[in-house]
C-alpha positions, 0 to 999 in steps of 0.5 A, spaced: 329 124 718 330 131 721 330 137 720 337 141 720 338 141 713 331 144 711 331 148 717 338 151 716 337 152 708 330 156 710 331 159 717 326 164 716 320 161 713 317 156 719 318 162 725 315 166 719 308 160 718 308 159 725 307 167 728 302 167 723 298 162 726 298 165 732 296 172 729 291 170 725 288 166 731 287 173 734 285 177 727 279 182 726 276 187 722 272 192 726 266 190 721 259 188 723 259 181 720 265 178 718 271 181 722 272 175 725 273 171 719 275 174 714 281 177 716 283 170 720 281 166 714 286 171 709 291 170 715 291 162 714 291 163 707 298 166 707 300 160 712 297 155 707 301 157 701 307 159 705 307 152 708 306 149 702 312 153 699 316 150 705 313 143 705 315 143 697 322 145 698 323 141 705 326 134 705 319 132 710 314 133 703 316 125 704 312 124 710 305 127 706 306 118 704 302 118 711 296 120 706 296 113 702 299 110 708 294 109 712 287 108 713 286 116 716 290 119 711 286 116 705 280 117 709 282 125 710 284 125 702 277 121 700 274 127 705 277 133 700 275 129 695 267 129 697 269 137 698 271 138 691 266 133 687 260 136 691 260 141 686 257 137 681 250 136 685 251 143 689 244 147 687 248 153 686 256 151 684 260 159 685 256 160 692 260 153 693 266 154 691 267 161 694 263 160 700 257 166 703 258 170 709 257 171 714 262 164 715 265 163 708 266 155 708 266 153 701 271 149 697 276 155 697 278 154 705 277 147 705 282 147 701 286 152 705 284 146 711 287 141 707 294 145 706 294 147 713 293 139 715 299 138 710 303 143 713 302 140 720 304 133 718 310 136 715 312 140 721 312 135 726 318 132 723 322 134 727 324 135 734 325 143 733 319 143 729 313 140 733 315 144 739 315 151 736 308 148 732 306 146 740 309 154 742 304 157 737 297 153 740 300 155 747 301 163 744 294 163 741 290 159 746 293 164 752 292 170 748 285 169 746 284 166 754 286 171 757 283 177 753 277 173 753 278 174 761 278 180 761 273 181 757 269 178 763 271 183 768 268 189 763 276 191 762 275 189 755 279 195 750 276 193 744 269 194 747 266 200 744 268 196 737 262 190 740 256 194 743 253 194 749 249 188 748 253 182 745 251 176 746 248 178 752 254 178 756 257 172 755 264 171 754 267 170 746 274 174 746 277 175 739 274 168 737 267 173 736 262 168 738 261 164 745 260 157 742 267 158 737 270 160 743 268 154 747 270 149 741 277 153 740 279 152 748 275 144 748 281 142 742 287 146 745 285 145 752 288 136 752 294 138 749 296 144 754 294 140 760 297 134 757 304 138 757 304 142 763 302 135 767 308 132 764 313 137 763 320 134 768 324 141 767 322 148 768 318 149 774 316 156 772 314 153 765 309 149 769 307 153 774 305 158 767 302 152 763 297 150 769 295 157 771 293 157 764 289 151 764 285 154 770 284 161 765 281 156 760 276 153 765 274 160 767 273 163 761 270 157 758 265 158 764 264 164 762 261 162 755 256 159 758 256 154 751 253 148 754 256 144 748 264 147 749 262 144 757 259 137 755 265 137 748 271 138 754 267 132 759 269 128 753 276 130 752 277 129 760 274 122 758 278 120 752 284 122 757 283 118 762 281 111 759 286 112 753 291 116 754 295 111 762 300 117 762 296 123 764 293 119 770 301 117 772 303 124 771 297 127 775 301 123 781 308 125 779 306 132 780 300 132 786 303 138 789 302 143 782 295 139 780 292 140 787 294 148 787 290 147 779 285 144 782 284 148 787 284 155 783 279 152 778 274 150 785 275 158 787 274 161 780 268 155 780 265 157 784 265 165 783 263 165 776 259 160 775 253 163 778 255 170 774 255 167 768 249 162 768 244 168 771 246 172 765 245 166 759 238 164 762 235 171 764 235 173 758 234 166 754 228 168 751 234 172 746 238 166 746 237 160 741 235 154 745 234 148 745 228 148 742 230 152 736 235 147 734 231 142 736 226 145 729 231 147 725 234 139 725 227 138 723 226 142 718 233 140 716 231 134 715 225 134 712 231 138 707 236 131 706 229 127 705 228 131 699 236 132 697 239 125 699 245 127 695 246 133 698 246 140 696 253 144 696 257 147 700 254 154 703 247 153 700 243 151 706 241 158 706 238 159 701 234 152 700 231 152 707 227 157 707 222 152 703 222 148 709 223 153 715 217 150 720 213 158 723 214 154 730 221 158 729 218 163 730 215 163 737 223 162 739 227 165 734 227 172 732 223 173 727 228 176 722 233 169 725 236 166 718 239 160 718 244 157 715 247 152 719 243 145 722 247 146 728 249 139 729 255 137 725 252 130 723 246 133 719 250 139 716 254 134 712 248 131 710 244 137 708 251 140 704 255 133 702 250 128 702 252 120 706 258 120 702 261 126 706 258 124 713 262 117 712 268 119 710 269 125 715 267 121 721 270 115 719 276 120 718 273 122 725 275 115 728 281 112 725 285 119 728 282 117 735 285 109 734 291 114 732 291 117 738 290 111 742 295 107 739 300 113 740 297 115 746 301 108 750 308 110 748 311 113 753 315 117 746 309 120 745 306 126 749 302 129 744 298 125 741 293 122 746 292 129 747 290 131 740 286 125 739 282 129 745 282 135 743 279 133 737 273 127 739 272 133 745 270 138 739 267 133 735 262 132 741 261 139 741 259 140 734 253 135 734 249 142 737 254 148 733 258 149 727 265 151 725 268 157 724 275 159 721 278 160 727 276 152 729 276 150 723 284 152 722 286 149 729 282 142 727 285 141 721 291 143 723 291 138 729 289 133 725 295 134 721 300 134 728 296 127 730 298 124 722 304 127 722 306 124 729 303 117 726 308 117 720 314 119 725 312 113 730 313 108 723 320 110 721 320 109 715 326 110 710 326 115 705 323 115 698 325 118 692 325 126 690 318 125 689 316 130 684 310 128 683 309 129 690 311 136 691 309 139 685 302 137 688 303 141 694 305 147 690 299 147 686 295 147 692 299 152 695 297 156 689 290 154 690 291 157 697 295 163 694 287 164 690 283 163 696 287 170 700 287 174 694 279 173 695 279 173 701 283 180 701 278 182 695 272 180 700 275 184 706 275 190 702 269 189 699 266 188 706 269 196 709 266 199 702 260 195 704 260 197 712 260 205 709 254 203 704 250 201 711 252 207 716 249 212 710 244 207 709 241 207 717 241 215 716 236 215 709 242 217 705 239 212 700 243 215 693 250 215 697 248 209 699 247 206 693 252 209 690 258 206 695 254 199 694 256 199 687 263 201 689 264 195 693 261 190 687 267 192 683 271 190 688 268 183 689 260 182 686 259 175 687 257 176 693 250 174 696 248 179 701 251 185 697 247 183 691 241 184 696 242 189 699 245 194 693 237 191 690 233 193 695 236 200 697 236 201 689 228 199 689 227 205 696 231 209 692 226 208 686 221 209 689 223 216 692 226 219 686 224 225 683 225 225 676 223 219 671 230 219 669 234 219 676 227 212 677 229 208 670 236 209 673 234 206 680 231 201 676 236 198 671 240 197 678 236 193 681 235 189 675 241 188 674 243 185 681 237 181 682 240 177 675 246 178 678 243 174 683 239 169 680 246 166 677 249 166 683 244 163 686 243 158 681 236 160 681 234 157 688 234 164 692 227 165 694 230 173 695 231 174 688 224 172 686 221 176 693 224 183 691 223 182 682 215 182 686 218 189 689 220 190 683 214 189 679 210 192 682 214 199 681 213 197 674 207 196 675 205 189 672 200 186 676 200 179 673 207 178 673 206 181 681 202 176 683 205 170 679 212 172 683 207 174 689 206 167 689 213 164 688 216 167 693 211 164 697 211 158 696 220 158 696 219 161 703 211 160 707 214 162 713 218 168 712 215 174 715 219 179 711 217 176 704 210 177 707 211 185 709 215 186 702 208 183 698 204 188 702 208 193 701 208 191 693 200 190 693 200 197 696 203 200 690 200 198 686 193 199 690 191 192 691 188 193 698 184 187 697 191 183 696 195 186 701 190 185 706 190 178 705 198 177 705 196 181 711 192 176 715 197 170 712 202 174 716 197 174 722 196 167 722 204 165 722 206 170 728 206 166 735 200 165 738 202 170 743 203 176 739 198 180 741 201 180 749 204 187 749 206 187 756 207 180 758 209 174 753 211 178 747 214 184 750 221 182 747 217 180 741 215 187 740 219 191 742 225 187 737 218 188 731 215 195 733 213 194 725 206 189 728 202 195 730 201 196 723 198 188 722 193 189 728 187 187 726 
């Protein structure tokens, strides 16, 4: 069926969706660890519920029956399904549902995924509507793409907002980070290819979308994200051994594909060694290999202990307990971790068999789609799609995924489903009331998520103030701007913190008992705070109510905290600085210098080397002149 009447009886509304994707693609706050994320994921939140109200209203909600119809669908729906029963078995349930920062990937914005999945299949329709759906990822691709090329050449307006020394170089334009630059372009890059390779009209269109693809190989470069470059080699595979009609449209335009091939040698060849020298002069700052090599380690010995998984956003706060001190001879010494970097064993760690089953198998029925469609002569998205999509896959088994990629995957997947059920012409069904009241109580799901998201997003400027104060000893103002930016949002983990240890140093430079006690009940209450948001299981919380303790002072209950704390987090350096600072406190020097020599032991076997090895080390830790023997 097509989509006059609904486009007629609602002309606004998909324009309005669809530069909302392409918006919230180039969105940011100028903050220091969620402006690329919050305000895209508040974005995508307004497009999910709006999408939903479309799809309700739209005679194409019947194309949703793709959900049930085939294996991919129902794999998509058991996927969301693990999502949400995943709370039953998470060790902290609200951090799971709200998600934590700096990525905020709970089951709130799965569920925004899932609606811009179902406004994706909704959309393509129609003739009309998969082409202004196929503008929005050529608008958001090439405004990305092409500040990001900017970028490169140092003529970035936005400059002063990232520092001097972000990311050592490397490219990462409004996506925020290189490695989610790399997979954004990886998904977008088939399709753009795809339709400049086969477009019959148009010369000038060609001409743009081929000099666009040469832009996305450059910037690409520029990243140097080595799982983006072998994610894209993927994708170039998948289309040549499945998708016939690329290699006959490269043919049809040789003249166009040869001008492309030769601008990407020329940009080739004059960035590649640019961009290559940057990463790996200063790779000792990068996270290599080796690092990610220890943390799937370490992550696994986790999934041995938790086969069932652990939640949703909660890796943070159980790895610490199996965090390896090898880390620390390759990571900074303040690193956290997370994430595993490798897709496979995320879902392991957070979902548990049943997740890592149903994505993956998700994974490879929209690849048979893809296939299938991908011989139709009619079909000349799909082959692309299905590339985009297993390129990026591949470039997740060494990264993760982010709002920016994480909206585009999902609402790709929706594009491939949606050109599935469209290639089957089925007849039309019933009013299916059922089925669209689903859709607007997901829609109100997603109307839930972007007022959090917007509460979060004030919370974070509040927030950023707190810290600005906080950098230059202003410990009361800055106290008290954090507990301004818990009444907008508490449940909030790094808030708490924070909020708990400027009120602990403020504590201890107080001037009156009073103006102490006053320190010290807030410290209580966001450490409590803490515990139940955490389920218990932040090994934080039990480090600072040591710090806490010892400002009491209770020395028994010090060292029995002392010694939970570290027993949660054996090699973290900043539990082991905290200890002797508390042990001090309460003029323990025989404690404190013990800690000490645990601290010593832990540090790589070449932190004494000032000048040579540790150079970096030192200069990032001035703090070890004091742990010298």
């Amino acid at each position: 069926m097509d989509s006059k009447t609904s486009q007629v009886r609602h002309p606004g509304l998909p324009l309005a969706l669809l530069c909302g994707i392409v918006l919230g693609s180039v969105a940011f706050f100028p903050l220091h660890d969620a402006g690329f994320t919050l305000p895209k994921l508040l974005l995508f939140s307004a497009v999910a519920a709006g999408g939903m109200l479309w799809l309700a209203l739209s005679p194409h909600v019947q194309a949703l029956r793709v959900l049930t119809g085939t294996l991919a669908g129902k794999l998509l729906l058991a996927f969301f399904g693990v999502v949400l029963l995943s709370l039953l078995w998470s060790v902290a349930p609200v951090m799971s549902v709200l998600g934590t920062p700096p990525r905020f990937e709970g089951v709130l914005t799965h569920i925004v995924w899932l609606a811009l999945a179902l406004t994706g299949i909704g959309f393509v329709q129609s003739k009309r509507g998969e082409g202004q759906m196929l503008q929005a990822v050529i608008a958001s691709n090439a405004l990305i793409v092409l500040y990001g090329f900017v970028q490169f050449f140092l003529l970035d307006p936005l400059q002063p907002f990232w520092g001097d020394g972000t990311f050592l170089g490397r490219t990462f334009s409004l996506a925020g980070q290189p490695n989610v630059l790399g997979g954004f372009i990886v998904l977008t890059f088939p399709l753009l290819l795809t339709v400049a390779l086969a477009r019959k009209e148009g010369r000038s269109e060609r001409q743009f979308l081929l000099a666009l693809c040469t832009f996305n190989l450059a910037v690409l470069i520029t990243t140097v994200s080595r799982s983006a470059l072998l994610g894209l080699g993927a994708a170039f595979l998948f289309l040549l051994a499945f998708v016939p009609g690329v290699l006959q449209a490269y043919r049809k335009a040789k003249g166009a594909a040869m001008l492309l091939l030769g601008l990407v040698c020329f940009l080739l060849l004059l960035l590649v060694f640019i961009a290559f020298s940057q990463r790996f002069t200063a790779e000792g700052q990068g996270r290599s290999m080796r690092a990610r090599s220890i943390i799937w380690s370490d992550t696994f010995s986790l999934i041995l202990d938790h086969p069932q998984g652990i939640g949703l956003e909660t890796l943070g706060i159980v790895y610490p307990q199996y965090r390896s001190a090898s880390l620390l001879g390759v990571e900074s010494l303040q690193a956290q971790v997370d994430r595993a970097h490798n897709k496979p064993l995320d879902l392991l760690a957070s979902l548990g068999p049943l997740g890592l089953l149903t994505y993956y198998g998700l994974i490879v029925s929209l690849l048979a789609l893809a296939v299938r469609g991908g011989r139709q002569k009619s079909d000349v998205h799909s082959g692309a799609l299905g590339a985009g999509i297993f390129g990026y896959s591949i470039t997740l088994l060494c990264g993760f995924e982010h709002a920016l990629t994480g909206a585009f995957f999902w609402l790709l997947i929706g594009w491939l489903l949606g050109c599935a059920w469209k290639a089957r012409k089925r007849k039309a069904a019933p009013r299916l009331l059922a089925l669209r009241g689903a859709v607007l109580v997901l829609g109100f799901a997603c109307i839930c998520a972007g007022s959090i998201f917007t509460l979060w997003s004030l919370q974070r400027w509040r927030m950023q103030q707190a810290e600005e104060f906080f950098a230059r000893g202003e410990l009361v103002q800055s106290l008290a701007l954090y507990e301004q930016a818990a009444d907008i949002f508490p449940l909030d983990r790094t808030l708490l913190l924070r909020t708990a240890e400027t009120a602990l140093l403020a504590a201890e430079q107080a001037q009156s008992d009073v103006e102490r006690s006053v320190f010290m009940s807030i410290a209580g209450s966001k450490l409590e705070a803490l515990v139940v948001l955490t389920g218990g299981r932040d090994s934080y919380a039990f480090l600072l109510l040591a710090w806490r303790t010892a400002l009491i002072p209770d020395v028994p209950l010090l060292r029995q905290l002392a010694d939970e704390a570290k027993q949660r987090m054996p090699t973290t350096v900043d539990a082991y600085r905290i200890l002797t600072h508390s042990f001090q406190l309460v003029g323990d020097t025989a404690a404190a210098r013990q800690v000490q020599r645990e601290l010593r032991e832990l540090l790589p076997v070449f932190w004494r080397d000032r000048q040579g090895e540790a150079r970096i080390l030192w200069k990032e830790n001035p703090w070890l002149a004091d742990y010298m023997e």
